[in-house]
C-alpha positions in Angstrom: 16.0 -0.2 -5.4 14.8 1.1 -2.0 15.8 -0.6 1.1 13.2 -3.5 0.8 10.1 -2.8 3.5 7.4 -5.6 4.1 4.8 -3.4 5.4 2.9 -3.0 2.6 3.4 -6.5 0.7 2.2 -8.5 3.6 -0.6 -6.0 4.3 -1.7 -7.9 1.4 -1.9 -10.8 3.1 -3.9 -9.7 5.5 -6.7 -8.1 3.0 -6.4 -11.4 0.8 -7.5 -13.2 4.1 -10.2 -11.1 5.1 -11.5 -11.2 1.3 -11.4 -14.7 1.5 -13.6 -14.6 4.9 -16.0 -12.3 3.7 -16.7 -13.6 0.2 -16.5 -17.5 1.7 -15.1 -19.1 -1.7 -14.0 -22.4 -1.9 -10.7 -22.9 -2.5 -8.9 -26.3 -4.2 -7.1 -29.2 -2.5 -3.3 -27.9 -1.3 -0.7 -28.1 -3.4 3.1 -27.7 -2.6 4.8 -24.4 -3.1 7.8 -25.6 -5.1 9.1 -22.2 -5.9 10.2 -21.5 -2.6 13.3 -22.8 -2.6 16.0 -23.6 -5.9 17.7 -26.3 -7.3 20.6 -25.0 -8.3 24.2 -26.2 -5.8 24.7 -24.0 -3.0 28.8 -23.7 -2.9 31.0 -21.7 -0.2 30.9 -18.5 0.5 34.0 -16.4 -0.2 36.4 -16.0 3.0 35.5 -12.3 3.2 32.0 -12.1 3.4 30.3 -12.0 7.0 27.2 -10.9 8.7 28.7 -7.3 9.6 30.3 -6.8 5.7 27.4 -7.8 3.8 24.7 -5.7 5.9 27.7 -2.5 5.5 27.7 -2.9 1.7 23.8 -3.5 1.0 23.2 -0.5 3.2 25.8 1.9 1.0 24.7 0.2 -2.3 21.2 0.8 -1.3 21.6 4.8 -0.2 23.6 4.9 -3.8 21.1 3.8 -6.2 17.9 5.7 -4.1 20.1 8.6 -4.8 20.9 8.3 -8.2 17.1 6.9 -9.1 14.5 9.8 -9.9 11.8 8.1 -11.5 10.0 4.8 -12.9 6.9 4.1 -14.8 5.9 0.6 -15.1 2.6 -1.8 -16.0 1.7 -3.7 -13.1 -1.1 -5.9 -12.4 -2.6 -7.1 -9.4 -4.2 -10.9 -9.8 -6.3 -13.0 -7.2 -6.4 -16.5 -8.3 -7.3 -19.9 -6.7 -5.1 -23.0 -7.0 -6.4 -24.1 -10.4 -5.4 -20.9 -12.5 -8.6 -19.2 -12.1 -8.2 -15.0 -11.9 -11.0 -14.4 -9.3 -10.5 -10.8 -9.0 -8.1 -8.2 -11.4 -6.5 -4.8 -11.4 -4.1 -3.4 -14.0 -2.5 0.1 -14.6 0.0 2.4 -14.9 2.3 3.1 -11.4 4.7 6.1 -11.4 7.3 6.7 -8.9 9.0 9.9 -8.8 11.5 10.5 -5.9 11.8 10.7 -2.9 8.6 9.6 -1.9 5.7 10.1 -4.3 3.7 7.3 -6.1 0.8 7.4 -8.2 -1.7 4.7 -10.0 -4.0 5.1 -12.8 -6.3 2.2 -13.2 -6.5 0.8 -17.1 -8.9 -2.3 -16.8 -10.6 -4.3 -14.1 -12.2 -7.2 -14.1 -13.7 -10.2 -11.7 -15.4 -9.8 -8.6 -15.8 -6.2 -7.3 -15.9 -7.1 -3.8 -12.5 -8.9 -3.8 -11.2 -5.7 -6.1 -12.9 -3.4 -3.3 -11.8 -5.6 -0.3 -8.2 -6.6 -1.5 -6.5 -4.9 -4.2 -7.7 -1.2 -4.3 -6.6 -0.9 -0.4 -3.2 -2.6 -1.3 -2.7 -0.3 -3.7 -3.6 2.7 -1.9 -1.6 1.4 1.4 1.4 1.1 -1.1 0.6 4.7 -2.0 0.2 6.1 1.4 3.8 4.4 2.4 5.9 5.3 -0.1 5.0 9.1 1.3 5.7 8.2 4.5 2.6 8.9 6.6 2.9 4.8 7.3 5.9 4.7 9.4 6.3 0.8 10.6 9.7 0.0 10.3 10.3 -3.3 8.2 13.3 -2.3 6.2 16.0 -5.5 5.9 18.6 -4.0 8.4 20.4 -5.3 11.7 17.9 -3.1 13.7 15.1 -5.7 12.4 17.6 -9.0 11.2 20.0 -11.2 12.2 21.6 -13.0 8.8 23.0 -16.8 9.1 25.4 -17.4 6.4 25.0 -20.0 4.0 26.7 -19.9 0.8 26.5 -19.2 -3.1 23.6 -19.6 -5.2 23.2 -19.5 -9.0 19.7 -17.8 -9.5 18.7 -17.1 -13.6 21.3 -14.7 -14.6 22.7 -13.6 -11.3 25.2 -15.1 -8.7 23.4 -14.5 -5.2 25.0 -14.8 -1.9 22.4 -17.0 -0.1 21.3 -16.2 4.0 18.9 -16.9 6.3 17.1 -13.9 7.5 15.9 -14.2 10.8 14.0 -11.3 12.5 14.8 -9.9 15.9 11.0 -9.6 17.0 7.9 -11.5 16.1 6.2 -8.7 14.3 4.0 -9.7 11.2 5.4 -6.4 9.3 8.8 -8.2 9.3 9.4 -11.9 8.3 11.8 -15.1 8.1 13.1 -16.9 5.3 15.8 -16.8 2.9 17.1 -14.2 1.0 19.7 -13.8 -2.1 21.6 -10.9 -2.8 23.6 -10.2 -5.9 27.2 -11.0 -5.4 28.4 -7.9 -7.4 25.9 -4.8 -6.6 24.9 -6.5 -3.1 21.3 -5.6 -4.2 18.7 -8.3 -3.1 17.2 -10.8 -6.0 14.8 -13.1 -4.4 13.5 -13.6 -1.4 11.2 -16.5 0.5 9.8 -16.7 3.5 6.4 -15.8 5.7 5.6 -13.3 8.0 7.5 -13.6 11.7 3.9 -13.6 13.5 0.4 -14.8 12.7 -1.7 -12.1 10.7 -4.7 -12.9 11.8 -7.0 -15.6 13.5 -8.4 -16.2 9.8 -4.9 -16.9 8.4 -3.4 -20.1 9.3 -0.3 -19.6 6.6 1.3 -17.6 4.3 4.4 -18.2 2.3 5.6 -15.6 -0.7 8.3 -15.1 -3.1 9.3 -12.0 -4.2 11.6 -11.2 -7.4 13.6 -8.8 -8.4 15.1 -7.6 -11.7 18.1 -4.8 -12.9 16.7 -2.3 -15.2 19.5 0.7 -15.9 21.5 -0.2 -13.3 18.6 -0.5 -10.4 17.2 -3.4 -9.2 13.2 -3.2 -9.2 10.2 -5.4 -8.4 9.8 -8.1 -10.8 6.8 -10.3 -9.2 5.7 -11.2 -5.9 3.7 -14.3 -5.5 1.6 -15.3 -1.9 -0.2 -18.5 -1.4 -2.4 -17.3 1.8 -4.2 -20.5 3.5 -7.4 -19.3 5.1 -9.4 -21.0 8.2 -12.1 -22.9 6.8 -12.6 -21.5 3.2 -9.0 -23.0 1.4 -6.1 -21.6 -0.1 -5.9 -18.0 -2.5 -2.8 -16.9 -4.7 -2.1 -13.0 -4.6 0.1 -11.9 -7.6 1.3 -9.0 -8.5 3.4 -8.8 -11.9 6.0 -5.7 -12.4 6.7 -5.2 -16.4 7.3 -2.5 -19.1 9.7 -0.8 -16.6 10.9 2.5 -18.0 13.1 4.7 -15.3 13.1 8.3 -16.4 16.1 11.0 -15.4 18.5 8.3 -13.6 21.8 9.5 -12.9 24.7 6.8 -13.9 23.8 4.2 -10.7 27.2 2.5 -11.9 29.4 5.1 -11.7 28.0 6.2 -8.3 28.8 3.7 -6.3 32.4 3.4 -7.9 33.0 6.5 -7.3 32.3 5.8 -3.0 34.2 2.8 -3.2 37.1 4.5 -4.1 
């Protein structure tokens, strides 16, 4: 998995809001975002884990598995929804990555309002495009040049056994933002995060909370889905979703193996 950048995801949020100002749909009564935080016991954190340590060893991890990693295919669909369920605007296909920096999407089916599709989905796709080749160059990577972490313990989340912090971010920028995140105890690669951006996005959007997933595939931890529940001045509340399946990575080098290898 790359080092994690927020440019593009909450560029989202910013479309989904003007989307939602343009096309002035009614949204449903508020509902609370449950997801953002588990249930499961937060317990102590190992005596050898700090601030300085865990940044070190999710930056070498990180570098490792972007090295080893020279491809991916994957089905991904992009969803806008309102609060009861209802897919207001759709956009499915194909995304290739081949490394370093080149991404491609071929549309398979569409469906729901064009203006939403037109407005919100086709430009978060293309911005996603146009970053991974670098011609955006905000920096919101999860590093100590943009976060501060505050410890706080062990977290069971599905199958993995996450290292819990608070991520704080050292400027109010709305490319970066503050929450919590949870990183694998073993391959110190990131597995959920929650939060919302560090500064407003715009005068249209009051609020904006997401969670993001991740999931290991051969040894690399990629996108699983993103959720974003985007409150919006005077028309209500929209869901952005974007689910990551089918996942097939193509020419990767033994990840594993890698980063034993620089440990020793």
């Amino acid at each position: 998995m790359p080092i994690v950048k927020f440019r593009v995801f909450l560029v989202a949020l910013i479309l989904v809001g003007m989307m939602a100002g343009t096309n002035r749909a009614k949204a449903q009564a508020d509902r609370e975002e449950s997801s953002a935080d588990l249930t499961a016991p937060v317990e102590p954190l190992p005596p050898d884990i700090d601030e300085s340590r865990l940044f070190a060893e999710m930056l070498v991890h990180n570098e490792l598995r972007n090295a080893a990693l020279i491809g991916y295919t994957e089905v991904r669909t992009y969803q806008v929804t309102d609060l009861t369920g209802k897919v207001r605007a759709q956009e499915s296909g194909q995304m290739e990555y081949r490394a370093p920096d080149r991404k491609t999407f071929v549309t398979t089916s569409e469906s729901g309002s064009g203006l939403v599709r037109h407005m919100a989905l086709k430009p978060l796709i293309a911005s996603e495009i146009e970053a991974a080749s670098g011609k955006q160059h905000h920096d919101s990577s999860i590093t100590p040049a943009n976060y501060t972490f505050e410890l706080l313990g062990q977290q069971q989340v599905g199958p993995y056994q996450c290292f819990v912090v608070r991520a704080i971010p050292r400027r109010a920028d709305k490319y970066l933002f503050e929450g919590k995140v949870w990183i694998d105890v073993q391959d110190f690669a990131i597995v959920r995060i929650a939060g919302h951006p560090a500064k407003k996005l715009s005068f249209w959007i009051e609020r904006a909370d997401f969670v993001r997933q991740y999931q290991k595939i051969d040894g690399f931890w990629l996108s699983q889905k993103d959720e974003t529940f985007v409150k919006v001045r005077m028309y209500g509340r929209k869901v952005l979703i974007i689910d990551h399946q089918n996942y097939t990575v193509t020419g990767a080098r033994n990840t594993e193996e890698s980063v034993q290898n620089a440990e020793n």
